[in-house]
C-alpha positions as CSV (number, residue, x, y, z in Angstrom):
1,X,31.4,-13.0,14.9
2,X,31.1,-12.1,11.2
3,X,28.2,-9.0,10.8
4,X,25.1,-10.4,9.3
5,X,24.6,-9.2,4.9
6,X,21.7,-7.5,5.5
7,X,23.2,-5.7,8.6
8,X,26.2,-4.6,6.2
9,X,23.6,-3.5,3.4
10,X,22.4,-0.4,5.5
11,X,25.6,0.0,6.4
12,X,27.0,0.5,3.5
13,X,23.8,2.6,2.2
14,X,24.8,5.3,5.1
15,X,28.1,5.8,4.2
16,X,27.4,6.0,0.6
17,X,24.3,8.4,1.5
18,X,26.4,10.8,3.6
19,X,28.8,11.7,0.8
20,X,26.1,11.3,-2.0
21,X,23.9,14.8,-2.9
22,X,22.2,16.2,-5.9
23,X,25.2,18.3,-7.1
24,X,27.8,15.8,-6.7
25,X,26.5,12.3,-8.3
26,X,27.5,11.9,-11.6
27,X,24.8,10.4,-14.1
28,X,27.7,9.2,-16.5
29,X,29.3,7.0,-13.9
30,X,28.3,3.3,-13.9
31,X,29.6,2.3,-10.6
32,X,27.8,5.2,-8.5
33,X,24.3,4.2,-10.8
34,X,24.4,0.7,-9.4
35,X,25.4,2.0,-6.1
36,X,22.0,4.8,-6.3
37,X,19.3,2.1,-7.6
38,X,20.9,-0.1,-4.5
39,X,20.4,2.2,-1.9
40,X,18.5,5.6,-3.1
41,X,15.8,4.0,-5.5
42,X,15.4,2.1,-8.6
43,X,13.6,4.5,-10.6
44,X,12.7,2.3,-13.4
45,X,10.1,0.1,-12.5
46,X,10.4,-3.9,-13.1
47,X,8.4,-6.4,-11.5
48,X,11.0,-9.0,-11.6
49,X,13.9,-6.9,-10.5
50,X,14.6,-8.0,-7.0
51,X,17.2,-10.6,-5.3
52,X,15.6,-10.7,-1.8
53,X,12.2,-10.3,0.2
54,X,12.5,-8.2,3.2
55,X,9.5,-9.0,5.6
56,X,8.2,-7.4,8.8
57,X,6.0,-9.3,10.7
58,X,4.2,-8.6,13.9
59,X,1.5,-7.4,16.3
60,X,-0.7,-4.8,16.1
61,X,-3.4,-3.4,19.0
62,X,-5.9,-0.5,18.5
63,X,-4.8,1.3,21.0
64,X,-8.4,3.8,20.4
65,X,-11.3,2.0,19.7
66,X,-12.0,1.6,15.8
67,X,-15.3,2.4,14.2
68,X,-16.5,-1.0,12.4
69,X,-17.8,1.1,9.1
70,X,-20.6,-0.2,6.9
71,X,-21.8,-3.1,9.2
72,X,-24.5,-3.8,6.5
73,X,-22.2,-4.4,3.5
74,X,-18.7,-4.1,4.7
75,X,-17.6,-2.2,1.2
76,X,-15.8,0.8,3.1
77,X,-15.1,-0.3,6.6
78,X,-11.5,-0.7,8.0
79,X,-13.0,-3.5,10.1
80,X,-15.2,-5.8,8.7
81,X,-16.7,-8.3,10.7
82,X,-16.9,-12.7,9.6
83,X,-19.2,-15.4,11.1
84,X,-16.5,-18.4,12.1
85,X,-17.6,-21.4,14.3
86,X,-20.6,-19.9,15.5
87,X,-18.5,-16.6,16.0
88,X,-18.5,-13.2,14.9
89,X,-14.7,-11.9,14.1
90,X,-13.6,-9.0,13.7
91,X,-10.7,-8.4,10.5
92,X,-9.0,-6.0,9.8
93,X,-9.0,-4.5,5.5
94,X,-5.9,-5.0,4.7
95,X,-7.2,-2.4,1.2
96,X,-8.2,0.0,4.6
97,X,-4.3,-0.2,5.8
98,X,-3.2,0.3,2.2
99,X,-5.2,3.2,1.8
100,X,-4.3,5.5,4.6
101,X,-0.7,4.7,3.5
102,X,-1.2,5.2,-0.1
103,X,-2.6,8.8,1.0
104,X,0.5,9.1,3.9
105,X,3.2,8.7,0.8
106,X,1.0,10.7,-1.7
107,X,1.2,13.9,1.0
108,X,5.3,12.9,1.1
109,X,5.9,12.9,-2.7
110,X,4.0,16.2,-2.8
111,X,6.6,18.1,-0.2
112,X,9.4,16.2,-2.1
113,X,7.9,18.2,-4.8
114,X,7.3,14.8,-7.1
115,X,4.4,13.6,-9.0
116,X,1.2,15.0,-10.3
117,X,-1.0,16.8,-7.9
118,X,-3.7,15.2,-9.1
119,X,-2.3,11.8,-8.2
120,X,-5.1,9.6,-6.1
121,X,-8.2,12.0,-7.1
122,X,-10.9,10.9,-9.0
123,X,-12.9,12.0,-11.9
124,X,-15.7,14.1,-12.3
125,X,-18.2,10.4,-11.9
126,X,-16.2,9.4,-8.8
127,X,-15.8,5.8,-10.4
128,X,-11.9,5.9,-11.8
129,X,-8.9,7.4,-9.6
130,X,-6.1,8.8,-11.3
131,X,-2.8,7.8,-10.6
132,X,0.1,9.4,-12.1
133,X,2.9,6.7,-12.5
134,X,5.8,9.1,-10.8
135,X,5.6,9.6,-7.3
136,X,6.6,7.9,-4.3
137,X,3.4,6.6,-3.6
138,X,3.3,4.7,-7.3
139,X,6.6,3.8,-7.2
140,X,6.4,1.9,-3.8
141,X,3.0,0.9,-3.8
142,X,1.9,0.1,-7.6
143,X,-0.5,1.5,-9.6
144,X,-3.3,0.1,-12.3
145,X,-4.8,3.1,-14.2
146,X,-2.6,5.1,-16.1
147,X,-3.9,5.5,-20.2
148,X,-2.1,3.5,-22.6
149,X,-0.6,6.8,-24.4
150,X,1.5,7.1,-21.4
151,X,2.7,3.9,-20.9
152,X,2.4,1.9,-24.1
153,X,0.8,-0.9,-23.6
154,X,1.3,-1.2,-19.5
155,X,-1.4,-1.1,-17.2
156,X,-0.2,-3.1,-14.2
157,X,2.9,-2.0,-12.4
158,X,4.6,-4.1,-10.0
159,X,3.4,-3.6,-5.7
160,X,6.6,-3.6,-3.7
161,X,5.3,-3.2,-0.4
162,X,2.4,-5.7,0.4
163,X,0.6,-5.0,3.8
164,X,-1.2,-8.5,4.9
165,X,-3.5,-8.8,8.3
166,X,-4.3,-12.1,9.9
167,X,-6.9,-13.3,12.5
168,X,-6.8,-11.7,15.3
169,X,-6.0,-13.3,19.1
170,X,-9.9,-13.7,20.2
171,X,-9.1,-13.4,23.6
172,X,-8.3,-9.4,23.5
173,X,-11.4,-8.6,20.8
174,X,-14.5,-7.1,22.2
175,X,-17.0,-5.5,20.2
176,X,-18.8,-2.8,21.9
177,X,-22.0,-0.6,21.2
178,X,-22.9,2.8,21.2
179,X,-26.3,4.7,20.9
180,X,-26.3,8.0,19.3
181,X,-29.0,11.0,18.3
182,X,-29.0,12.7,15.4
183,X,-32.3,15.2,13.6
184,X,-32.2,13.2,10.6
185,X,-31.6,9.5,10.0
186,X,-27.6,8.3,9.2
187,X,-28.1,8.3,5.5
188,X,-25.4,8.7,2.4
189,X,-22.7,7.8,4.5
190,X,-19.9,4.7,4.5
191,X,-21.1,3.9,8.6
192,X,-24.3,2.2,8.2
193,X,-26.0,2.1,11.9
194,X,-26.6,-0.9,13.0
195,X,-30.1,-0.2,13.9
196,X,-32.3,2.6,14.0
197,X,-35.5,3.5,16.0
198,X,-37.7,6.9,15.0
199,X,-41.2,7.1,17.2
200,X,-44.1,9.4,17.6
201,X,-43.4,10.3,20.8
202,X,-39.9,11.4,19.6
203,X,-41.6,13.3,17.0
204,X,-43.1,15.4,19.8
205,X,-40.2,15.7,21.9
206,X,-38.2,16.9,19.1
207,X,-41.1,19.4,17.6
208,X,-42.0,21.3,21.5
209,X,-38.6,20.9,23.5
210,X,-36.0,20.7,20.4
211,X,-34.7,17.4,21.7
212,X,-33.1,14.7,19.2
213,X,-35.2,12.0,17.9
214,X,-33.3,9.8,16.2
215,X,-31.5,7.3,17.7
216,X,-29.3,4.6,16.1
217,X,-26.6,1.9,17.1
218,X,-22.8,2.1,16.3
219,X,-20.4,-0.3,16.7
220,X,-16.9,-0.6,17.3
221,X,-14.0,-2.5,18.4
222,X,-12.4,-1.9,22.1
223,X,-9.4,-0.5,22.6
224,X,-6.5,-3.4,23.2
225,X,-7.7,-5.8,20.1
226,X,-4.2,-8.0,18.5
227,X,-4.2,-8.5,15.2
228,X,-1.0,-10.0,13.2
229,X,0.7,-7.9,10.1
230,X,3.1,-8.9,7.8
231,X,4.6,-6.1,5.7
232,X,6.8,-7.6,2.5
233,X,9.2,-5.6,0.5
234,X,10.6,-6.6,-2.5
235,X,13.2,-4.8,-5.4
236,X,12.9,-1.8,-3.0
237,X,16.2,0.1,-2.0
238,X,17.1,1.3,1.7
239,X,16.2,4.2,1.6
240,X,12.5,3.6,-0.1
241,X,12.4,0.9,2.6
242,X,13.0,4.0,4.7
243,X,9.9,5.6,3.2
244,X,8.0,3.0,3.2
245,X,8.0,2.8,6.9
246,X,7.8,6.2,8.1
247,X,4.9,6.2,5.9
248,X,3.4,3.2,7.4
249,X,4.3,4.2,11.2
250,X,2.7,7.8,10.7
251,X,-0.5,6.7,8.8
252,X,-1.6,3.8,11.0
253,X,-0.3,5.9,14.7
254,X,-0.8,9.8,13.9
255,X,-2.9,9.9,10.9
256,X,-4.9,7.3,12.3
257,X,-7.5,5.2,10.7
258,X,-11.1,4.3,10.2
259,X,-14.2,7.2,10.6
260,X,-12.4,10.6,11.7
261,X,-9.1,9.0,11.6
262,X,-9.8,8.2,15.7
263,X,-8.5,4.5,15.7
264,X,-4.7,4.4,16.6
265,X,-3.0,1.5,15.7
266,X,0.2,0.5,17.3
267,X,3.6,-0.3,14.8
268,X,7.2,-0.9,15.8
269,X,7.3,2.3,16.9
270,X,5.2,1.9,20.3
271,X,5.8,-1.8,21.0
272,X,9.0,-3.1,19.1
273,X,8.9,-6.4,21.1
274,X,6.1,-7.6,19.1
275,X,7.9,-7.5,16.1
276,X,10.6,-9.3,13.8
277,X,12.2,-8.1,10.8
278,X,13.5,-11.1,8.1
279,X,16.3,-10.6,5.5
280,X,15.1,-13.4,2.9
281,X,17.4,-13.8,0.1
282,X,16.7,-15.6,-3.0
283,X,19.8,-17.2,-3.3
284,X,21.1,-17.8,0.3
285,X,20.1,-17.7,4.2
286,X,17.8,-15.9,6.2
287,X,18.1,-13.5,8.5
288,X,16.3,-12.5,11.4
289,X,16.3,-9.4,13.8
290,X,14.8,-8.7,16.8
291,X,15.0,-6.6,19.9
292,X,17.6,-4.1,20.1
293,X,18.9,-5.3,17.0
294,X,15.9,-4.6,14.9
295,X,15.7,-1.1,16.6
296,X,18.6,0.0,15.7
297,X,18.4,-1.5,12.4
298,X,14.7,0.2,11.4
299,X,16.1,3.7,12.8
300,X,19.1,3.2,10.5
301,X,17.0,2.2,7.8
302,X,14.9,5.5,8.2
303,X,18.2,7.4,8.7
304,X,18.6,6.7,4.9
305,X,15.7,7.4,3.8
306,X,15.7,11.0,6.0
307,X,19.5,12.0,4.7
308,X,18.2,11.3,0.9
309,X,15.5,13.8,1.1
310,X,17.3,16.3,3.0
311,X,20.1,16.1,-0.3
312,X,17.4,15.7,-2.6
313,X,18.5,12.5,-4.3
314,X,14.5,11.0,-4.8
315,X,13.5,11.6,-8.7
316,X,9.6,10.6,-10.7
317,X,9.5,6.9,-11.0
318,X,9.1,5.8,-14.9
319,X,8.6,2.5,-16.3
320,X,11.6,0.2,-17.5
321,X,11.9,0.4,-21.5
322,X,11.9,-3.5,-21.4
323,X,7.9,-3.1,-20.3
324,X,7.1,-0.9,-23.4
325,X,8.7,-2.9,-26.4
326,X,5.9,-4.7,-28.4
327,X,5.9,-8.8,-28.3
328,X,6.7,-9.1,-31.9
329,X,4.0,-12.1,-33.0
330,X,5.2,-14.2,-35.5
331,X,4.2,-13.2,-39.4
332,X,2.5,-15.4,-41.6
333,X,4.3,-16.6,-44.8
334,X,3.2,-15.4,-47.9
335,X,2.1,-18.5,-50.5
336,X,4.9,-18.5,-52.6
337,X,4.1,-18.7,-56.8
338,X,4.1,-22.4,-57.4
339,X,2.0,-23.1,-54.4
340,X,-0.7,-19.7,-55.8
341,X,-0.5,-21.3,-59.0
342,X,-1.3,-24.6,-57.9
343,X,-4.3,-23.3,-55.3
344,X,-6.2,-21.4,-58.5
345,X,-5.9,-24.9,-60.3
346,X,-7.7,-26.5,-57.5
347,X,-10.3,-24.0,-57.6
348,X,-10.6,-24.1,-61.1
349,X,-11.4,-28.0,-60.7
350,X,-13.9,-27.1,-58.0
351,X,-15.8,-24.7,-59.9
352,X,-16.6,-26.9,-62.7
């Protein structure tokens, strides 16, 4: 049985990683280049550079319950909740997954020693984030806001790794309530409560015996709720493949998510049967993995990714010189003499 292509990729991507390190590639060879942007990283960024999709899709279960955020607006909650068919549904954001990942890769360029520190902060007004165009985190996961003098005229550059959520099995959802205290009311936060009750006679409680007066409603999902992922990468190389999800695995499991990082959500790392990994070419068949197969295949995949840090082979992203030439636009023809001549007549004629 012939080995499947995408199987003999990663392959290929160990061996060459294992005799590949900082002192011994040689910039002036073309071969080794093509061999580094194919299995290290493509440093220069295209959005249209890419010959195959490779796609994880799956399950995931909160395996902690999940705090549902603002439940008045929704703006800043990993969970946002959605009337269907008479129903309140929980979904999940997928900008809340992107997030904690964005942060996991920002905390992974920075002990790589890539990047600008001040990468993902933002200003002085809190209204515009700063992202520095170089590090792992903007070369995997795009970025929109870098100034013009830095990039000519670039703003947008491309997202390889897209993290999509779907709706989740109803059956395992349960949305639960909790009543908490607190001396003053749940203001200037993200976590709206959903309701809150202050009375007199909790006014006196709290003044003689010290006891808390306000009370107010939090919800949350139960533990166990299944909610479908599909992760996409495109134009990415094994081993930022390999970054991209160690990042995702630690952010979503041991970070954790949502208010004080408490909700742990499962990945291929807890519960690989729930997942599938497809090898989509452009040009050809796809691919699919499962099981032990997929196992070993991820682990490999993050083998890369591990043996490329440890011999320092990851450099700052930059933007492809094709994305900063200027669209010439086509110039106007100057009026030649005759046709001059003949237009000052005309005007001439119209004057009198």
């Amino acid at each position: 049985m012939t080995e499947k292509v995408f199987r003999t990729i990663v392959n290929d991507a160990l061996e060459f990683i294992k005799q590949t390190s900082e002192e011994s590639f040689d910039k002036e060879d073309t071969e080794a280049q093509k061999k580094m942007q194919k299995y290290v990283q493509k440093v220069a960024l295209r959005a249209d550079e890419y010959d195959s999709f490779v796609i994880l899709e799956g399950s995931t279960f909160n395996k902690s319950r999940v705090h549902f955020g603002n439940t008045t607006q929704g703006n800043f909650s990993l969970i946002k909740k959605t009337f269907i068919k008479g129903k309140y549904v929980p979904l999940l954001s997928d900008n809340g997954l992107r997030g904690v990942v964005n942060h996991e890769l920002r905390v992974m360029s920075k002990n790589m020693g890539l990047g600008d520190d001040l990468c993902g902060l933002f200003d002085e007004k809190g209204k515009k984030r700063f992202e520095c165009g170089k590090c792992i985190r903007c070369g995997i996961m795009g970025f929109l806001s870098l100034k013009k003098k830095t990039v000519g005229q670039s703003k947008n550059m491309p997202h390889r790794l897209a993290i999509r959520s779907f709706l989740p099995e109803m059956d395992s959802i349960q949305i639960i309530q909790e009543y908490h205290n607190s001396l003053d009311d749940a203001v200037g936060t993200v976590y709206t409560p959903v309701t809150t009750s202050r009375s007199e006679e909790d006014e006196d409680n709290f003044q003689d015996e010290g006891k808390a007066a306000n009370f107010y409603v939090m919800e949350y999902l139960a533990p166990g709720g299944r909610f479908p992922i599909m992760l996409t990468m495109r134009g990415m190389a094994i081993a930022e493949m390999g970054l991209a999800l160690m990042s995702v695995s630690k952010a979503w499991y041991t970070l954790g998510v949502g208010r004080h990082k408490n909700g742990a959500l499962t990945t291929w790392e807890q519960e690989m049967s729930d997942w599938k990994l497809t090898y989509d070419p452009l040009l050809s068949e796809k691919e699919t993995y499962t099981g032990e197969e997929l196992e070993e295949l991820i682990n490999d995949i993050k083998r890369v990714a591990y043996i490329a840090i440890k011999n320092n082979l990851f450099q700052e992203y930059s933007i492809a010189e094709i994305a900063r030439k200027p669209i010439d636009k086509p110039k106007k023809k100057k009026a030649t003499g005759k046709k001059k001549e003949k237009k000052s007549k005309e005007k001439k004629t119209t004057q009198r």
